[in-house]
Each structure stands twice: as C-alpha cells, then as structure tokens.
N, C-alpha and C positions, 0 to 999 in steps of 0.2 A: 721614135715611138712615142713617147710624152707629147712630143710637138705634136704630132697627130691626135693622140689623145684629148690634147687641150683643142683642137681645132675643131673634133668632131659634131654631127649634130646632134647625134644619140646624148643622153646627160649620161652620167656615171653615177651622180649623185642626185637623191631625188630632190633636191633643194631647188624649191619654186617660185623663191622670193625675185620681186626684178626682173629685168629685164638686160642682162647684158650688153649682148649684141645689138638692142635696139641704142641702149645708150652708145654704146661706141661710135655706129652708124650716125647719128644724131648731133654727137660732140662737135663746138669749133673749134676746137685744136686738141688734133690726133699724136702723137709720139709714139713712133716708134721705133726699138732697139734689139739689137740680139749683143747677149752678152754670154761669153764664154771666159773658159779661166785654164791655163796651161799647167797638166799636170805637176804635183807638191808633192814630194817623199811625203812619207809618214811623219808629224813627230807624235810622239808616246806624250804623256804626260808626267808619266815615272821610267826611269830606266831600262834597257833593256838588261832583264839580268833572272840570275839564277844560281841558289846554292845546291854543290853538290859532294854527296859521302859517298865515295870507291872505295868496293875492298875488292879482291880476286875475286870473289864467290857474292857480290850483293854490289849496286849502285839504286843510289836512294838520290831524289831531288826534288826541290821546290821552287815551285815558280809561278807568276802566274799567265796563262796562258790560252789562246783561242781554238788550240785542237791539240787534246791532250792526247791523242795518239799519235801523232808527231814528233810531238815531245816525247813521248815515252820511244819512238822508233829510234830517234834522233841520240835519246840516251844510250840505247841499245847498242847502239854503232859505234858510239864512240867507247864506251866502258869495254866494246869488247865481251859483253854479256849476252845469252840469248835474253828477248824481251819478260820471260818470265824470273827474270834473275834481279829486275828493274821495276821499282818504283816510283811513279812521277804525283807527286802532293800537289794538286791545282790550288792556286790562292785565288782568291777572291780580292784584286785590286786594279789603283789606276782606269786609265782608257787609254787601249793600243790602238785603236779604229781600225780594225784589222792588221795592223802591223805585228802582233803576238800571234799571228796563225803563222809564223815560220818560227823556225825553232834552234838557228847556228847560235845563240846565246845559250841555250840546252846544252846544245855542243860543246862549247868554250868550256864552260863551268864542268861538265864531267871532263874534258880532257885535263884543266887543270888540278881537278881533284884526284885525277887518275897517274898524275907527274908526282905529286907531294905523296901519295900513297907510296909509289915504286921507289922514290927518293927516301921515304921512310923507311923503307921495307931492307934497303940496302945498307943504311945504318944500323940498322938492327943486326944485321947480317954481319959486320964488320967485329 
C-alpha cells in the first residue's frame, strides 16, 4: 500500500516544488534498493511492571499502561474480583511502543499481591 502510494501519479501532497520524476529520469547514475528489516520483539524503555494492593473485598493497581481496560480486566481475573471491586491508576511513563497494550505484568503483580495477602491472612489466623 505505501509502495503504491509513493508510486502514484495523483500527489497526496500539494507541494509543487521540482520536479522529481523528471530528475530521476534524467540522472546518470540511478540506484536502486529495497530494504526490509525482520520482525524485533518489543524492548520497552522501562520495565515491564506493576504494583499491586489485594484485599478480599478491593484490589487497587498502578502501572503504566496502553489500554487501561485490559489492565483493569486482567486485574479482575486474577484478584478474583468482579471489575467493580478493582481499580487500575494509569501512570504516565516510559515508551512501550505498543508493547504495554497487553497486560500479564498486571497479572503477575495482583497474583503476587494476592499470595502475600492470603499468606498474611493465615498468620493472623494462627
């Protein structure tokens, strides 16, 4: 689609300066290349991460993230909470490049806050 774009005759843009095409046509020495590049995991620039407070009855988290409904599903499921039982605090950081639109680090963090909670809970109990 771009390739086409760029080939077309229509402009896209009304910029009228030059002559491109006549320069190309014109040039003694033409080069040509296609360059492509083999898909790169994500890397983030900060962590992937997320703190989070469990109790039976509330799970709260922070993080920062590209679809905070996700994240707030993602808490839901794991705490064990219907989604109104859960709050997700979006932070404003970093660059995920879309890599912070999934949410198992949401995950991680309430499941672990939801082990030290029940682990607490049993102590108390004792």
């Amino acid at each position: 689609m771009l390739k086409a774009g760029l080939d077309a005759e229509t402009k896209f843009i009304g910029n009228q300066q030059g002559d491109a095409k006549a320069a190309i046509a014109n040039a003694a020495k033409k080069v040509e290349a296609v360059y492509s590049y083999p898909f790169q995991n994500h890397a983030t620039m900060e962590p992937m991460n997320a703190t989070a407070v469990y109790a039976p009855d509330k799970c709260e988290v922070w993080t920062s993230t590209q679809n905070g409904e996700a994240a707030l599903a993602a808490a839901s499921e794991a705490a064990g909470l219907p989604v109104d039982k859960c709050d997700v605090y979006k932070l404003l950081a970093g660059g995920g490049f879309g890599r912070r639109g999934r949410s198992e680090y949401v995950s991680h963090a309430v499941r672990i806050a939801k082990g030290h909670a029940d682990q607490a809970h049993q102590v108390a109990r004792r």
